[in-house]
C-alpha positions as CSV (number, residue, x, y, z in Angstrom):
1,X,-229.7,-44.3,45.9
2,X,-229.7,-41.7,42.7
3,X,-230.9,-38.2,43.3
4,X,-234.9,-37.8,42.1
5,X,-235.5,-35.8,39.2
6,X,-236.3,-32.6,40.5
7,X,-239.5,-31.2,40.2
8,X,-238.9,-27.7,40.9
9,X,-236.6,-25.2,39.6
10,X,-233.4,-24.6,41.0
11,X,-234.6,-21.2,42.9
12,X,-237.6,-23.2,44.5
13,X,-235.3,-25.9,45.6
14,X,-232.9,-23.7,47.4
15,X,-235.9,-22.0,48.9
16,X,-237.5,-25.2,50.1
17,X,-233.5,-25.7,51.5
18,X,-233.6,-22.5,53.4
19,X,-236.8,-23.2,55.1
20,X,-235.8,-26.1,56.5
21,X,-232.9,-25.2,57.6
22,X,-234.6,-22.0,59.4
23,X,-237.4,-24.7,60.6
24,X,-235.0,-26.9,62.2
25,X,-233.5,-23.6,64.2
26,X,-236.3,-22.6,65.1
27,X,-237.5,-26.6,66.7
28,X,-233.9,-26.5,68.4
29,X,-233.3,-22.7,69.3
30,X,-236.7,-21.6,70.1
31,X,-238.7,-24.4,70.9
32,X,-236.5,-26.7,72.4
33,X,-236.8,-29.5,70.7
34,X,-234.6,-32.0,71.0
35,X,-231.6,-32.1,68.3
36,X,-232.3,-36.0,67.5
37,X,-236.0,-35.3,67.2
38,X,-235.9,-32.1,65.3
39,X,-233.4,-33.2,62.6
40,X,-235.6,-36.7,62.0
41,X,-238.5,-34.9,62.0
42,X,-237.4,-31.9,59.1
43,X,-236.1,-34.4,56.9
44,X,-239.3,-36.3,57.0
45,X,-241.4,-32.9,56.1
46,X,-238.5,-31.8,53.8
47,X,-238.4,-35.2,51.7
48,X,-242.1,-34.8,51.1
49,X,-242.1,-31.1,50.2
50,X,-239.6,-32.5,47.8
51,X,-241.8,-34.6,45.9
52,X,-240.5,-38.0,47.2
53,X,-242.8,-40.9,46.0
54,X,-244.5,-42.0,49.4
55,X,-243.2,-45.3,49.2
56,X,-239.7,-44.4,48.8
57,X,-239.4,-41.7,51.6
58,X,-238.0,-44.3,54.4
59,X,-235.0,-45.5,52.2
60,X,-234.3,-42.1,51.6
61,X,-234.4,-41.2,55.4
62,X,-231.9,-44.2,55.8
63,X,-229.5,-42.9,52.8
64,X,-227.5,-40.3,55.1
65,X,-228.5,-42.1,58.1
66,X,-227.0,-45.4,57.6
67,X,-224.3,-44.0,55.7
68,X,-223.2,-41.4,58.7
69,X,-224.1,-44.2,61.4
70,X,-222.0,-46.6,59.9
71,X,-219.0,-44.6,59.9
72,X,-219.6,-42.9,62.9
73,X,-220.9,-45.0,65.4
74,X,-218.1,-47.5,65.6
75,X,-215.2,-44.6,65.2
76,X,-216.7,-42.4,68.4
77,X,-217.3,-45.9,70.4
78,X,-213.1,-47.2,70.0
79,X,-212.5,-43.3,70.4
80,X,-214.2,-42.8,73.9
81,X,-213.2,-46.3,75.1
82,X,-209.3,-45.9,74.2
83,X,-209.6,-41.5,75.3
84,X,-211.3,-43.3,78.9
85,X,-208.8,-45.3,79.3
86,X,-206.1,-42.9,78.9
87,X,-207.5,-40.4,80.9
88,X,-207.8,-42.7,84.0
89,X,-204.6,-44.2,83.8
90,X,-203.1,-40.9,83.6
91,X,-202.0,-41.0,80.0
92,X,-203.7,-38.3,78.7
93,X,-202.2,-36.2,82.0
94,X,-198.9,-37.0,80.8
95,X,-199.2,-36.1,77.0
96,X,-200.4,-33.0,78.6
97,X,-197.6,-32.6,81.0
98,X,-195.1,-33.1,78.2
99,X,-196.5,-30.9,75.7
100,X,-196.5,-27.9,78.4
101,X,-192.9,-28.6,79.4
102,X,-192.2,-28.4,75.9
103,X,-193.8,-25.4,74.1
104,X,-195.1,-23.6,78.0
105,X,-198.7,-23.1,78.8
106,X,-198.7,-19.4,76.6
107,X,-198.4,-21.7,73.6
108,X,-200.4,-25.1,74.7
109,X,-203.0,-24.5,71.7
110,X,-200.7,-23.9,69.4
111,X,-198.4,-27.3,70.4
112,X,-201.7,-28.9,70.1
113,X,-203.0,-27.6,66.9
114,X,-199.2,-28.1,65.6
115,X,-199.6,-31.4,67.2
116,X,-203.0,-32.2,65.2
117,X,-201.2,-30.8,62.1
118,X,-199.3,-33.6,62.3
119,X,-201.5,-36.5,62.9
120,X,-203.9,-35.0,60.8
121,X,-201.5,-35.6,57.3
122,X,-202.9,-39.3,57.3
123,X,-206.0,-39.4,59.5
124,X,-209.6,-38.0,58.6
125,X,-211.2,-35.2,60.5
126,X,-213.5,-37.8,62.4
127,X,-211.1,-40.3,63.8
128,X,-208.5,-37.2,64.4
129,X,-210.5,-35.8,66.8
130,X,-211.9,-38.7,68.6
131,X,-208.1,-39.7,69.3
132,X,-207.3,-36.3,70.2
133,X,-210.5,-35.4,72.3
134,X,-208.8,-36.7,75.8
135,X,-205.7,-34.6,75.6
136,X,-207.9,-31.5,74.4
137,X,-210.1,-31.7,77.4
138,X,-207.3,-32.6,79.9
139,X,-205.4,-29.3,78.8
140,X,-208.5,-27.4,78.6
141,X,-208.9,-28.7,82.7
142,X,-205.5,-27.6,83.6
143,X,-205.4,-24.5,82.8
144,X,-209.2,-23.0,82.6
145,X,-210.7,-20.9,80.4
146,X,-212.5,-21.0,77.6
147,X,-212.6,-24.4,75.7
148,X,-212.3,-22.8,72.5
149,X,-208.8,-21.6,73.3
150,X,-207.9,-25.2,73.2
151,X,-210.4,-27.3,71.3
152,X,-210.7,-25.3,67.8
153,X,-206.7,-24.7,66.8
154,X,-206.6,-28.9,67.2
155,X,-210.1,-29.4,65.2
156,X,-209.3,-27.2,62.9
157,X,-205.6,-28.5,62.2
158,X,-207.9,-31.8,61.6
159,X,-210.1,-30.1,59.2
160,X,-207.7,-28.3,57.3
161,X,-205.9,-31.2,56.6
162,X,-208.6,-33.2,55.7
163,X,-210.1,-31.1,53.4
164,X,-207.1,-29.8,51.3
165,X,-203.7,-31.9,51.4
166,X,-203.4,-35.3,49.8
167,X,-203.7,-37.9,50.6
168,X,-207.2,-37.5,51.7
169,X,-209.9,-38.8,49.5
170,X,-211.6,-35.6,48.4
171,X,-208.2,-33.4,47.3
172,X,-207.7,-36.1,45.8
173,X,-210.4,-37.6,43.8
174,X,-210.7,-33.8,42.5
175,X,-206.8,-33.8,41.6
176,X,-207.9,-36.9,39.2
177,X,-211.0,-35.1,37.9
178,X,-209.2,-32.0,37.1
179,X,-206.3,-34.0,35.3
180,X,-203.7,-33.0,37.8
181,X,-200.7,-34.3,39.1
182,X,-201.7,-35.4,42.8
183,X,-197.9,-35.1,44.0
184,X,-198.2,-31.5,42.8
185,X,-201.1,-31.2,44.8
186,X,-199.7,-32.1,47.6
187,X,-196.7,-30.1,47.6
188,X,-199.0,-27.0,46.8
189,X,-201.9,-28.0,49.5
190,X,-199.7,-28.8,52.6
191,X,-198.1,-25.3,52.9
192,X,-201.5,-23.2,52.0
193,X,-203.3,-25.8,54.9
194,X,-200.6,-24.5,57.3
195,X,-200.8,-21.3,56.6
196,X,-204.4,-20.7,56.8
197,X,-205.2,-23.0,59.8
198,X,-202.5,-20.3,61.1
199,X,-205.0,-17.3,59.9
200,X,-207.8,-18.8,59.6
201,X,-208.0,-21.0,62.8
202,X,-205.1,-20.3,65.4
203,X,-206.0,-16.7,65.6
204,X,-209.0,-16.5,65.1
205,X,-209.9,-19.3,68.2
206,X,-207.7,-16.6,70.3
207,X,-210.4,-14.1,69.3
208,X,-213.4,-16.5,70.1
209,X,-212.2,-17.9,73.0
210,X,-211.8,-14.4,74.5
211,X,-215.4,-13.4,73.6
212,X,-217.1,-16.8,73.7
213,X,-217.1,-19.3,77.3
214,X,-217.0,-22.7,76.7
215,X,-217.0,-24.9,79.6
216,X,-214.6,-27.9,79.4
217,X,-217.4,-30.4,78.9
218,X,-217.7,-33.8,80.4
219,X,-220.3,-35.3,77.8
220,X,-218.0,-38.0,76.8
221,X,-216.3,-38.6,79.9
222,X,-219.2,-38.5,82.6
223,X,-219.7,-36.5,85.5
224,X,-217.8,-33.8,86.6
225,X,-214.2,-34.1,88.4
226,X,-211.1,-32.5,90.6
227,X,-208.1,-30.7,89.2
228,X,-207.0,-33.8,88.3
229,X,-209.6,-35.1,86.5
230,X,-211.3,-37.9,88.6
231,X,-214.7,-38.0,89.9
232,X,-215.6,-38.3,93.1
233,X,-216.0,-42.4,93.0
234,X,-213.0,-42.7,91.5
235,X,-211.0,-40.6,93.8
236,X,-212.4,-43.1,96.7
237,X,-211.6,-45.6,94.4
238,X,-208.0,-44.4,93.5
239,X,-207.3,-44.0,97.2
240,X,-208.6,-47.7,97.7
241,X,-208.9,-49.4,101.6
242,X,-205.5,-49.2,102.0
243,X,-204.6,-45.8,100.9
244,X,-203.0,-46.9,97.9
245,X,-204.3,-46.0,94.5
246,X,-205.8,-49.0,92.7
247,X,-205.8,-47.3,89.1
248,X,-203.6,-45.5,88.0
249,X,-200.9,-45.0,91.1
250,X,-197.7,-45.3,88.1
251,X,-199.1,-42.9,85.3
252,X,-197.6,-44.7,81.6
253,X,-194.4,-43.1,80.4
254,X,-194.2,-40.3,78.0
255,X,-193.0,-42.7,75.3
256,X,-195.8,-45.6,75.7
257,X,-198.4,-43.3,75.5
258,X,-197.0,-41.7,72.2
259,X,-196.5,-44.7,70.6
260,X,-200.1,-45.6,71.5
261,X,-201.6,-42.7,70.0
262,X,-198.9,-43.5,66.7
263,X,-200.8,-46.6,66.2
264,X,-203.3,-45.8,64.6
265,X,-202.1,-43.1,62.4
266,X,-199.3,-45.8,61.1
267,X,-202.0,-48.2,60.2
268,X,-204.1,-45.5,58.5
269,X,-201.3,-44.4,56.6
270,X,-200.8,-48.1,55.3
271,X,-204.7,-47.4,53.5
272,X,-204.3,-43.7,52.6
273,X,-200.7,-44.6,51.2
274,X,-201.5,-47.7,49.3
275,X,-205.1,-45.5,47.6
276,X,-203.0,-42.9,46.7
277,X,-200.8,-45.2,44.9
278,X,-203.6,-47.3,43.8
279,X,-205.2,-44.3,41.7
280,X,-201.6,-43.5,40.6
281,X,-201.4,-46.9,38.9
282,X,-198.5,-48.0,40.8
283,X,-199.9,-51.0,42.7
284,X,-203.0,-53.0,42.8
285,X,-204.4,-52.3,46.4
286,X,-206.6,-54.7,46.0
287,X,-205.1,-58.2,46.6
288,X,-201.9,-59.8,48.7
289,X,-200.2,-57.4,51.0
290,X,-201.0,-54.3,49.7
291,X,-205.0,-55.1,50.2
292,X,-203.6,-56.5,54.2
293,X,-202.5,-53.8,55.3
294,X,-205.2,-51.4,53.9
295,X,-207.1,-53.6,55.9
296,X,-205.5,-53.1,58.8
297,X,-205.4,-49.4,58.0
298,X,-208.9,-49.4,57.8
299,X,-210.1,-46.6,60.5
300,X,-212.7,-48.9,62.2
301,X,-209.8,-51.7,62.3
302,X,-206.9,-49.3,63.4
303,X,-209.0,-48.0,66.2
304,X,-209.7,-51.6,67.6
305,X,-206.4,-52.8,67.4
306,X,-205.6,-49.4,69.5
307,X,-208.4,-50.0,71.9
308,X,-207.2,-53.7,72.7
309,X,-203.3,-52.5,72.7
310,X,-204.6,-49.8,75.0
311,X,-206.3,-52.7,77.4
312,X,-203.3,-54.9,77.6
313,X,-200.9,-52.2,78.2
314,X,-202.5,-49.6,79.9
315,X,-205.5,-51.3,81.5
316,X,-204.0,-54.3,82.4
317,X,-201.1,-53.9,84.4
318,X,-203.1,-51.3,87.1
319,X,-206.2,-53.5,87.7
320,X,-208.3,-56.4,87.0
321,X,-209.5,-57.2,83.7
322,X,-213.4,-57.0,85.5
323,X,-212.8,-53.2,86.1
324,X,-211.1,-52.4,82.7
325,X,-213.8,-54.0,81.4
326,X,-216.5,-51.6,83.3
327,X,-214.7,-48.3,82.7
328,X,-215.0,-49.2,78.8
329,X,-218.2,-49.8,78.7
330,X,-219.6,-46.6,81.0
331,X,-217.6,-44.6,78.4
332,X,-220.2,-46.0,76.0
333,X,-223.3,-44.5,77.7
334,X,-222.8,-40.7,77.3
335,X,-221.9,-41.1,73.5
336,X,-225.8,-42.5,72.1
337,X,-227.0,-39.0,71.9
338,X,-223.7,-37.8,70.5
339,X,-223.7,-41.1,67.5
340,X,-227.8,-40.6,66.9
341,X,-227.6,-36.7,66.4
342,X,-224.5,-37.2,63.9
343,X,-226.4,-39.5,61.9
344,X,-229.4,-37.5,61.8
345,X,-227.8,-34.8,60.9
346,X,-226.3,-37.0,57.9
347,X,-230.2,-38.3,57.3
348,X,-230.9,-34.2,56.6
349,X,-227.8,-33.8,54.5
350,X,-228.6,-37.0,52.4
351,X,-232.3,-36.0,52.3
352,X,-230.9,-32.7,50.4
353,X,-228.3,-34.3,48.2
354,X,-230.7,-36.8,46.7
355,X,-233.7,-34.2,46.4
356,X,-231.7,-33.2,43.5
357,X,-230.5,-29.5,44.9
358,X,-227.3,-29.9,43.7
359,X,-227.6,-30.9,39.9
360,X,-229.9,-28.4,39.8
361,X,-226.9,-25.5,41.2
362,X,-224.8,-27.5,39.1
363,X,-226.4,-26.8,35.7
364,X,-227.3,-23.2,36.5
365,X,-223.9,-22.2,37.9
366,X,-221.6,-24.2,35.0
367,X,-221.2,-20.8,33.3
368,X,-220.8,-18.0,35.4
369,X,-218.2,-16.2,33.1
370,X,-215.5,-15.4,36.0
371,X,-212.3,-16.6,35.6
372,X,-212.2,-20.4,36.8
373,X,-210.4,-20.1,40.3
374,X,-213.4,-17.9,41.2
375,X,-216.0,-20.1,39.5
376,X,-214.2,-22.9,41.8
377,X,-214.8,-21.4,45.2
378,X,-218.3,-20.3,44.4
379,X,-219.3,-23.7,42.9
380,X,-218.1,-25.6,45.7
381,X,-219.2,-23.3,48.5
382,X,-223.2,-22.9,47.2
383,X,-223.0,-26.7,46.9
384,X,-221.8,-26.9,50.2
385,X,-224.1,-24.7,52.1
386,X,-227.3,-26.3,49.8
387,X,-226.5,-29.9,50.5
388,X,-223.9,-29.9,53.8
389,X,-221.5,-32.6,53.2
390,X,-217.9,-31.3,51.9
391,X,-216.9,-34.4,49.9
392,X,-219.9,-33.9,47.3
393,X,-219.4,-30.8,47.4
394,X,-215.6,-31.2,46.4
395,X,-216.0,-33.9,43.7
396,X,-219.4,-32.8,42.4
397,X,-217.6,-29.4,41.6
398,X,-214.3,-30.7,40.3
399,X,-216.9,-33.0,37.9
400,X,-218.3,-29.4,37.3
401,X,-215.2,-27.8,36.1
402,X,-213.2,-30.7,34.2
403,X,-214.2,-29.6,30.8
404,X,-213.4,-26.1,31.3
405,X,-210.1,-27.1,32.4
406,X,-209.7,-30.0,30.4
407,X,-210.0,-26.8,27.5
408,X,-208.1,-24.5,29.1
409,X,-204.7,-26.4,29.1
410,X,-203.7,-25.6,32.1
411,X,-200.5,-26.9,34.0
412,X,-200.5,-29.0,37.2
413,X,-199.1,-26.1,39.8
414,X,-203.3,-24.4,38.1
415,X,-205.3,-27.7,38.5
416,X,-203.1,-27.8,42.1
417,X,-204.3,-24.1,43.0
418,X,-207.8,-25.0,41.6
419,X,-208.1,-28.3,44.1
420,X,-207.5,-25.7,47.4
421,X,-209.8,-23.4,45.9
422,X,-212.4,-26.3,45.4
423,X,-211.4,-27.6,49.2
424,X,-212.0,-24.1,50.4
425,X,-215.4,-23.5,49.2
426,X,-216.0,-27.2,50.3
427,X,-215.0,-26.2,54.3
428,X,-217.1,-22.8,54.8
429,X,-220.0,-22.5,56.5
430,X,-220.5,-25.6,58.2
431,X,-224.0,-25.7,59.5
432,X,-226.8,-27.8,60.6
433,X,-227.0,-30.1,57.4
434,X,-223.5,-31.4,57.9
435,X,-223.0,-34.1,59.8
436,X,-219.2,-33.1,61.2
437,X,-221.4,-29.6,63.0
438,X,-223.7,-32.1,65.4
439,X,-220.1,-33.9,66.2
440,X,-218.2,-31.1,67.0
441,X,-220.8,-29.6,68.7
442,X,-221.7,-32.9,70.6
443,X,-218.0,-33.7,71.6
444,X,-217.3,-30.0,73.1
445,X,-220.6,-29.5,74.7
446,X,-221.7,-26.6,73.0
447,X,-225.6,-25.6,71.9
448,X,-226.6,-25.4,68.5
449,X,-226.6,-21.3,68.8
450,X,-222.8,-21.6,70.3
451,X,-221.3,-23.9,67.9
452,X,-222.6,-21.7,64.7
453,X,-221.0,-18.5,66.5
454,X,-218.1,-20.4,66.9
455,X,-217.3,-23.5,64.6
456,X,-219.4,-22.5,61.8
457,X,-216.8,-19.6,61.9
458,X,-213.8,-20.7,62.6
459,X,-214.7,-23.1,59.5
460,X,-215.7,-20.2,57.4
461,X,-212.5,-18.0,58.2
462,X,-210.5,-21.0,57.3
463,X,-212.0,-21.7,53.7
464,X,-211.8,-18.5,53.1
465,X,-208.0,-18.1,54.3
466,X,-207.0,-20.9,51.8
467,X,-209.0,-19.6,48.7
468,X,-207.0,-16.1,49.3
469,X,-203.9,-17.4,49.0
470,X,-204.9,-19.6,46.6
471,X,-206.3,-16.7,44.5
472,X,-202.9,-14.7,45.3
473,X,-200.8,-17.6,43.9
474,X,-203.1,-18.1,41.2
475,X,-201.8,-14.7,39.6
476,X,-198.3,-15.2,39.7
477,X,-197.8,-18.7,38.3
């Protein structure tokens, strides 16, 4: 769908914004209203106060819905079903093992957040952190505390990378907008990413996990369980009639599980890889072997091939196909609420995007006479906080700031530094109209109140943390 012409001026549309944003606080926070409820509800009495036409108000409820749902849905179901089955076979105990053996439990959040640096390059926030979800938690169990200690540095490695290095779409549809040179951009993006999920996110989680406790939640993996993370059923179960364990009695090797979890970020390098060079004019990526493996590289098709590797190799081997079949399909059941209140919270963000909110900061903020760096962050962070979702925010500001650039003459390592400082704005403030805040906050367990003291934040800190050393670099090149 296009965005309505707006009715209102820009101030009364970022007023009628606000409100519902405080409205849907106030449902959740004070009245207690359930999340799924509230957020279906406010964008039905937000598209209205709008100015909607009656008759189109349900296909604009089902813009963000459908559009999150789609994407979401079948990425958390492979997620759980592949993180259950590593957990119960003991994988995810291993990875965990070996990463303490390696770096020692002082530094397990930063092997893991190194760790997600790593797998993040290729892999989008979403799918990043579904795969990494069991070996967050299992740490998290082992050595107590506060899941923030554990579960930020990793999700915010993911959202760093997502966000600011190539070759992710939105770094790099603005690269293209802006006239850039994406390789530039890359080269540029991938050290600033580091350095301010360093700043913005490793240190910072140390401060919020000291002040802020987060229970290791068990919303995705069911009830709660011993020191080595089985229920109670399935430590009867484990110990079986005979005293031997029927699941997971011979943990996988170190090696098997890695190369499990390398699956899918080598197939979804295939489709970042082959769109990158695609836009670059290189290749056609869309016939013969280069539109194959994007297909496989798909994240929906990566995950299942993962899921049914994961079945045949760890599943398979420690118990009938009956019981790897069950265990799948009772990871599905805590996840609804988790895959409905991510969409709704897309149906809000799509409600504000088409109300017209952000042509309408678009054309009052195309002049602001600072220098364009500054102009970039602002842009991109006002869009942000108006509308929620990052990538519009991104490439609606890029779109903004193409002429001005286009003008300016600038050179690629500029357009490079303008990208972060686009991808910055894009990142802070993360709140209830964005869709990734209802995952995060779903997957870790945390209420609406915790995960805006924490993740909004830590989300905040790092935006800001790239735009500084953007704007530092900016004035010596």
């Amino acid at each position: 769908m296009e965005a309505i012409e707006p009715v209102y001026g820009t101030a009364t549309l970022l007023l009628i914004a606000a409100g519902a944003v405080a409205l849907l606080l106030f449902l959740i926070m004070k009245v207690k209203l359930h999340a799924f409820v509230s957020l279906v509800g406010v964008s039905v009495v937000t598209a209205l106060v709008v100015g909607f036409p009656l008759a189109d108000v349900p296909d604009v409820l089902m813009f963000g819905f459908a559009d999150t749902i789609g994407s979401v849905a079948l990425l958390v179901a492979f997620g759980v079903m592949l993180g259950r089955l590593l957990e119960l076979t003991g994988g995810a105990q291993v990875l965990a093992d070996t990463l303490i053996s390696r770096f020692g439990e002082r530094r397990a959040p930063l092997a893991l957040g190194v760790a997600a640096l790593c797998f993040g390059f290729p892999i989008f926030f979403d799918a990043g952190l579904v795969v990494f979800l069991p070996i967050i938690l299992t740490v998290a169990r082992r050595f107590g505390g506060s899941l923030l200690f554990y579960a930020l540095p990793a999700a915010g490695a993911f959202a760093a990378m997502h966000a600011i290095v190539p070759p992710h779409p939105g770094p790099v549809a603005a690269t293209e907008q802006l006239g850039g040179d994406i390789g530039v951009t890359l080269l540029m993006g991938l050290p600033i990413a580091v350095a301010a999920w360093y700043v913005g996110v490793y240190l910072v989680s140390r401060f919020l996990g000291a002040r802020v406790d987060v229970p290791v939640a068990n919303v995705v993996f069911g009830e709660a369980r011993d020191a080595h993370g089985r229920t109670g059923a399935e430590q009867q179960e484990q110990g079986g009639q005979d005293g031997k364990p029927q699941l997971g009695q011979a943990p996988p090797a170190f090696g098997t599980v890695l190369s499990l979890l390398l699956i899918p970020l080598v197939l979804i390098s295939f489709s970042t890889v082959l769109d990158t060079l695609d836009a670059a004019g290189v290749l056609d990526a869309g016939s013969g072997l280069p539109a194959f493996l994007g297909l496989l590289g798909s994240t929906t098709v990566a995950l299942l091939i993962t899921v049914v590797v994961a079945v045949l190799v760890l599943g398979r081997p420690r118990t009938s196909m009956e019981r790897v079949r069950r265990i799948v399909d009772e990871a599905l059941g805590p996840i609804c609420s988790i895959i409905l209140i991510t969409a709704a919270g897309g149906m809000f963000g799509g409600v504000l995007e088409l109300s017209g909110i952000g042509d309408a900061l678009s054309s009052s903020l195309s002049d602001l006479g600072f220098s364009l760096i500054l102009q970039a962050f602002i842009i991109s962070t006002l869009l942000r906080v108006a509308q929620g979702s990052a990538t519009v925010a991104l490439t609606t500001s890029a779109g903004l700031l193409a002429g001005a650039v286009g003008q300016a003459d600038l050179g690629s390592a500029q357009i490079a530094l303008l990208v972060v400082a686009i991808a910055a704005g894009a990142t802070v403030l993360s709140h209830v109209n964005d869709s990734g805040f209802w995952l995060v906050s779903r997957f870790f367990g945390m209420d609406e109140k915790t995960t805006l003291k924490t993740w909004t934040v830590m989300e905040t800190t790092l935006g800001l943390s790239a735009f500084l050393i953007a704007l530092g670099l900016w004035a010596v090149v």
